[in-house]
C-alpha positions in Angstrom: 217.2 -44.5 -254.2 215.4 -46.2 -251.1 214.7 -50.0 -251.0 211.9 -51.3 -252.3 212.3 -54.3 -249.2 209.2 -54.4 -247.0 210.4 -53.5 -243.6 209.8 -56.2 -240.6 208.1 -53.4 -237.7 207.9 -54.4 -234.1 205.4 -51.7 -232.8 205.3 -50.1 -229.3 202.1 -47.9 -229.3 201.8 -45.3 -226.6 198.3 -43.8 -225.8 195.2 -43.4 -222.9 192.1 -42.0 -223.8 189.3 -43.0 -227.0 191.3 -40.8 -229.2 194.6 -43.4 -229.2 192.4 -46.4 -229.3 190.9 -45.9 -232.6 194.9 -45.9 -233.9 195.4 -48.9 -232.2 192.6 -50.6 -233.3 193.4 -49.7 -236.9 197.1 -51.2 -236.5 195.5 -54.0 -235.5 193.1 -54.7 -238.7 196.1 -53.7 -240.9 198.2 -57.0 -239.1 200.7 -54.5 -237.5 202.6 -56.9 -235.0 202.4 -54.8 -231.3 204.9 -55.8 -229.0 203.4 -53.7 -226.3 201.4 -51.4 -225.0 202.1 -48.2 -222.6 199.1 -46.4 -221.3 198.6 -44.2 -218.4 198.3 -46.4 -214.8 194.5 -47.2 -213.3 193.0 -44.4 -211.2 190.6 -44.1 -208.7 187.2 -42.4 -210.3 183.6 -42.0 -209.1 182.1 -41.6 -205.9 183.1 -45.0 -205.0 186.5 -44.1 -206.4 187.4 -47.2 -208.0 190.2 -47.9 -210.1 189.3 -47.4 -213.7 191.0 -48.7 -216.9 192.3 -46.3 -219.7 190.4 -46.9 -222.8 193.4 -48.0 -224.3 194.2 -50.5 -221.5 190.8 -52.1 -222.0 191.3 -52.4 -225.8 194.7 -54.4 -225.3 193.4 -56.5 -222.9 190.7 -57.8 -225.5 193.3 -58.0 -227.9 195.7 -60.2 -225.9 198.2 -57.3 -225.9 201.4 -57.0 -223.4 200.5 -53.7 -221.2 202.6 -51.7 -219.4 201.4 -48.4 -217.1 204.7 -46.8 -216.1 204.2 -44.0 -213.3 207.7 -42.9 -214.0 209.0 -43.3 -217.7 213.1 -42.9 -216.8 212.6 -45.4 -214.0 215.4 -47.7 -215.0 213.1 -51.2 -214.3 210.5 -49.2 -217.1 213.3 -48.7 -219.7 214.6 -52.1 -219.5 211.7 -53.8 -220.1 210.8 -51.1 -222.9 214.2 -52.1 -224.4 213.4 -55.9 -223.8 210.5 -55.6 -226.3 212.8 -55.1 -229.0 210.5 -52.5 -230.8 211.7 -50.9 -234.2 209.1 -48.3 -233.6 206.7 -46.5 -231.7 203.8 -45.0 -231.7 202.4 -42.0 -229.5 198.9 -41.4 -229.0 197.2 -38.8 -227.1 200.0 -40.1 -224.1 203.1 -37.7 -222.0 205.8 -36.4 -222.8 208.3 -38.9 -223.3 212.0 -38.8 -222.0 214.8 -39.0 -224.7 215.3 -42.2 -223.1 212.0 -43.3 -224.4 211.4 -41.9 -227.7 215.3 -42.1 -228.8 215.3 -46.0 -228.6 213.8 -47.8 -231.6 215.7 -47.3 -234.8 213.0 -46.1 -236.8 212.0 -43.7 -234.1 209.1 -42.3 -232.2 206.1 -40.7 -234.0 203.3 -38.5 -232.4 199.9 -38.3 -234.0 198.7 -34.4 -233.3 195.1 -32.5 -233.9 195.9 -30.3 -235.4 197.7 -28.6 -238.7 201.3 -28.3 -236.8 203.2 -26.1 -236.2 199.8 -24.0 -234.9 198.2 -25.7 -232.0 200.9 -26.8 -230.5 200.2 -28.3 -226.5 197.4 -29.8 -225.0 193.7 -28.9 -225.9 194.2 -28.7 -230.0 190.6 -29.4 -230.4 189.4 -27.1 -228.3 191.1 -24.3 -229.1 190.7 -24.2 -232.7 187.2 -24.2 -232.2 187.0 -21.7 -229.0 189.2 -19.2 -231.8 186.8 -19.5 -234.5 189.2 -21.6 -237.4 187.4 -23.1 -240.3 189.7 -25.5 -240.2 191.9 -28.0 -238.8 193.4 -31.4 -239.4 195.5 -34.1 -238.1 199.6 -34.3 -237.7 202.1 -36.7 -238.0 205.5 -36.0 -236.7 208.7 -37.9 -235.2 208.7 -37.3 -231.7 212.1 -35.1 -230.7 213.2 -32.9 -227.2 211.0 -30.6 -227.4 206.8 -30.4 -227.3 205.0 -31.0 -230.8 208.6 -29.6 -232.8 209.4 -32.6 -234.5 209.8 -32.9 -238.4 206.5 -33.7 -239.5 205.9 -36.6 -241.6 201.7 -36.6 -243.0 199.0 -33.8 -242.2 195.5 -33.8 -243.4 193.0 -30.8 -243.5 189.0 -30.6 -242.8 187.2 -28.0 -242.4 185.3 -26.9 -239.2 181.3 -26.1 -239.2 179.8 -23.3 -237.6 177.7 -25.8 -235.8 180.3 -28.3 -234.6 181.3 -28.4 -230.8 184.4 -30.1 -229.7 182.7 -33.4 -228.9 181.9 -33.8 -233.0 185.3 -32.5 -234.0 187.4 -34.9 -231.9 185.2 -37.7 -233.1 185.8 -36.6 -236.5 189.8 -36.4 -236.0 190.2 -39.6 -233.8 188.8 -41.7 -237.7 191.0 -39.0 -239.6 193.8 -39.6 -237.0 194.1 -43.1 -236.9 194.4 -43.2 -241.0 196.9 -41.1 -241.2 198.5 -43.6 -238.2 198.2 -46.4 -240.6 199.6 -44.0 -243.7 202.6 -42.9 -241.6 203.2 -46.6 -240.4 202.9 -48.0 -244.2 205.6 -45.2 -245.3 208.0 -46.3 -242.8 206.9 -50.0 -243.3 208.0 -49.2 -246.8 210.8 -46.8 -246.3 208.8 -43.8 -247.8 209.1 -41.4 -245.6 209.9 -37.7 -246.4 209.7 -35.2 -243.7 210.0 -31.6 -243.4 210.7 -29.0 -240.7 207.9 -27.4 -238.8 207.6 -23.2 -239.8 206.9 -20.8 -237.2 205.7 -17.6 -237.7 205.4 -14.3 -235.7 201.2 -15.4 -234.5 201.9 -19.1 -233.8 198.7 -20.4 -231.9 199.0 -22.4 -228.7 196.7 -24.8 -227.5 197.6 -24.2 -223.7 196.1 -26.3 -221.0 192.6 -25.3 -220.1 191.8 -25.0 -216.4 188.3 -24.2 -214.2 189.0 -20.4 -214.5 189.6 -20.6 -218.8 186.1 -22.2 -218.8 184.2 -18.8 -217.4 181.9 -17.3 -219.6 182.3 -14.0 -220.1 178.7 -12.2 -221.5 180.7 -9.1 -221.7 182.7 -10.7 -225.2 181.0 -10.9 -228.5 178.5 -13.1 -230.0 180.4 -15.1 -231.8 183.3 -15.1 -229.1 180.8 -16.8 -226.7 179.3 -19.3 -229.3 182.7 -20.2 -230.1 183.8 -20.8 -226.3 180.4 -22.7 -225.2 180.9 -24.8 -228.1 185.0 -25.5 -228.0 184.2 -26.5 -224.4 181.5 -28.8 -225.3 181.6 -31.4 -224.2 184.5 -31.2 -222.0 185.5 -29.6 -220.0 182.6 -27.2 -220.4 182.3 -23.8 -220.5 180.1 -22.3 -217.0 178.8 -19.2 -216.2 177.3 -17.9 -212.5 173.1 -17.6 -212.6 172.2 -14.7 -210.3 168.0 -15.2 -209.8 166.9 -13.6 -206.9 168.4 -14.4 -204.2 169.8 -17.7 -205.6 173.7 -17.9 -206.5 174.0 -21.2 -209.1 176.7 -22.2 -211.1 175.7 -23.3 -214.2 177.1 -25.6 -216.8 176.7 -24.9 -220.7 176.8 -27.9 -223.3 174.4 -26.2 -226.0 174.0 -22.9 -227.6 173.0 -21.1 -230.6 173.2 -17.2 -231.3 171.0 -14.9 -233.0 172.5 -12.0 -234.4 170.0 -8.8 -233.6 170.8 -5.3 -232.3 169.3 -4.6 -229.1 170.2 -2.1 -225.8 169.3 -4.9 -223.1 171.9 -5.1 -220.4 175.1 -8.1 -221.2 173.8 -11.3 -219.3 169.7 -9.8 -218.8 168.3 -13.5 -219.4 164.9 -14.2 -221.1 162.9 -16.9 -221.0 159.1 -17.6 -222.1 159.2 -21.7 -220.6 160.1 -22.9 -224.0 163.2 -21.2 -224.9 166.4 -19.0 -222.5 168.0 -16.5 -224.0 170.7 -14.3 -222.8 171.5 -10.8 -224.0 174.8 -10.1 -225.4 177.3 -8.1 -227.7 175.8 -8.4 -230.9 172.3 -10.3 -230.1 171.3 -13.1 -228.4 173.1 -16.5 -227.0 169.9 -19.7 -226.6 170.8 -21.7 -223.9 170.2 -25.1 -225.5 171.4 -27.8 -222.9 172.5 -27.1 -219.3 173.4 -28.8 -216.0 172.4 -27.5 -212.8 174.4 -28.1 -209.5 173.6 -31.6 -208.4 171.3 -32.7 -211.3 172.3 -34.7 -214.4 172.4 -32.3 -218.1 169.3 -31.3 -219.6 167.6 -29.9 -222.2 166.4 -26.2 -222.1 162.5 -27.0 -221.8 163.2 -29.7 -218.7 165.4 -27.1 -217.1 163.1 -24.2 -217.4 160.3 -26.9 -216.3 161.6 -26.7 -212.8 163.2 -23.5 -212.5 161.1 -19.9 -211.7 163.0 -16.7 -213.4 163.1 -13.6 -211.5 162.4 -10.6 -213.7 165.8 -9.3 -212.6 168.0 -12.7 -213.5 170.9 -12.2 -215.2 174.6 -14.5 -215.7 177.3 -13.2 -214.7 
């Protein structure tokens, strides 16, 4: 039978963007005591290519925290003044890959908050790509960190479903609250030795949520309705999904935030664009993708009536 004695944690949390500071920032209302802080080191961003903070950074610092932004995590300095902290356990957020070094050294181990229902959407863009494949739903993952990528036995998961209407902006918003309770949940178990894990399943159509580059984010008006939908809308807001806009003689590349689709049979040519000033429509497989919100090279997003405001349609204007 496992003690019933409260356990004495000495957190290290791990973690860069929004997503890990809303986990932080629950450990911190619970009275978890954080004995540091890794996040990813400042970079240079903007046209005047400044150094900006991670999000996380810019939490601790608010918080009094101890920080430390590694750019190597087996550099021996690094590990010895990770080991100096004297940290029972950490916490990894939305951070790298961690040597065995690393996530090997506290004696209640290392555990990784995922989105997503693990072991599917294993890798980088989980959010995305349940959204860009059409799921109804996801949820969020708890597992202790081990040698390979998102393999560990996992400890908590937590299902919701996914609306036909959500893009990938609402959904991570969504997982980043669901996330960070589950944080607290996992870090109460081990608080109170509680913990039960199991092994991660595979099976035969395991789905991977590979790193998305410039190319992935092509729109191609030659897929289905709901294929688009899904990829404009698992791209929203970042990275975003593009497409080429042939009118005329003008070449533009265009970036897609917000779509709808109209189901309707029709024998327009994929990518024929329609527009009456008010609305843009584009033919496709099925019926009809709305361009809703759009950026244009150079100009700031916008919304389909101030874009059409200043743009002239050839009869002939297509994407492509």
């Amino acid at each position: 039978m496992k003690s019933a004695k409260k356990r004495e944690l000495r957190i290290v949390f791990m973690g860069t963007p929004e997503f890990a500071t809303a986990s932080l920032a629950r450990l911190i209302e619970e009275g978890y005591r954080i004995v540091g802080v890794i996040t990813a080191p400042d970079k240079p961003a903007g046209r005047g290519r400044k150094l900006q903070q991670s999000d996380v950074k810019r939490f601790a610092i608010t918080k009094g925290l101890k920080i430390m932004q590694p750019t190597n995590l087996k550099d021996e300095t690094f590990l010895s003044q990770l080991k100096a902290l004297n940290a029972n356990l950490q916490i990894v957020v939305a951070f790298r890959m961690l040597p065995k070094a690393v996530w090997a050294m506290p004696v209640f181990g290392t555990f990784n908050l995922h989105a997503s229902l693990l072991p599917d959407y294993r890798g980088a863009a989980p959010i995305n790509w349940a959204i860009i494949n059409g799921e109804s739903q996801t949820g969020v993952t708890t597992f202790f960190i081990d040698d390979k990528i998102d393999t560990g036995e996992i400890i908590l998961q937590e299902k919701v479903a996914i609306t036909e209407e959500e893009t990938a902006g609402m959904l991570h918003d969504k997982l980043m609250e669901m996330g960070a309770e589950l944080v607290h949940k996992t870090v109460r178990a081990i608080e109170h030795d509680q913990v039960e894990t199991k092994l991660q399943q595979g099976w035969p159509q395991l789905n991977i949520a590979h790193k998305i580059y410039k190319d992935t984010c092509r729109i191609d008006w030659t897929m289905s309705l709901n294929t688009i939908y899904n990829k404009i809308r698992g791209m929203s807001p970042y990275p975003t999904a593009w497409t080429k806009l042939l009118n005329g003689d003008e070449e533009l590349m265009v970036k897609v935030y917000l779509a709808r689709k109209e189901r309707k049979e029709h024998q327009w040519p994929l990518g024929k664009l329609f527009s009456d000033k008010k609305e843009l429509k584009v033919a496709v497989d099925g019926g009809f993708i709305y361009l809703l919100e759009l950026q244009l090279p150079g100009r700031k997003k916008m919304k389909i009536q101030d874009v059409l405001n200043g743009l002239t349609l050839h009869e002939d204007a297509k994407v492509c």
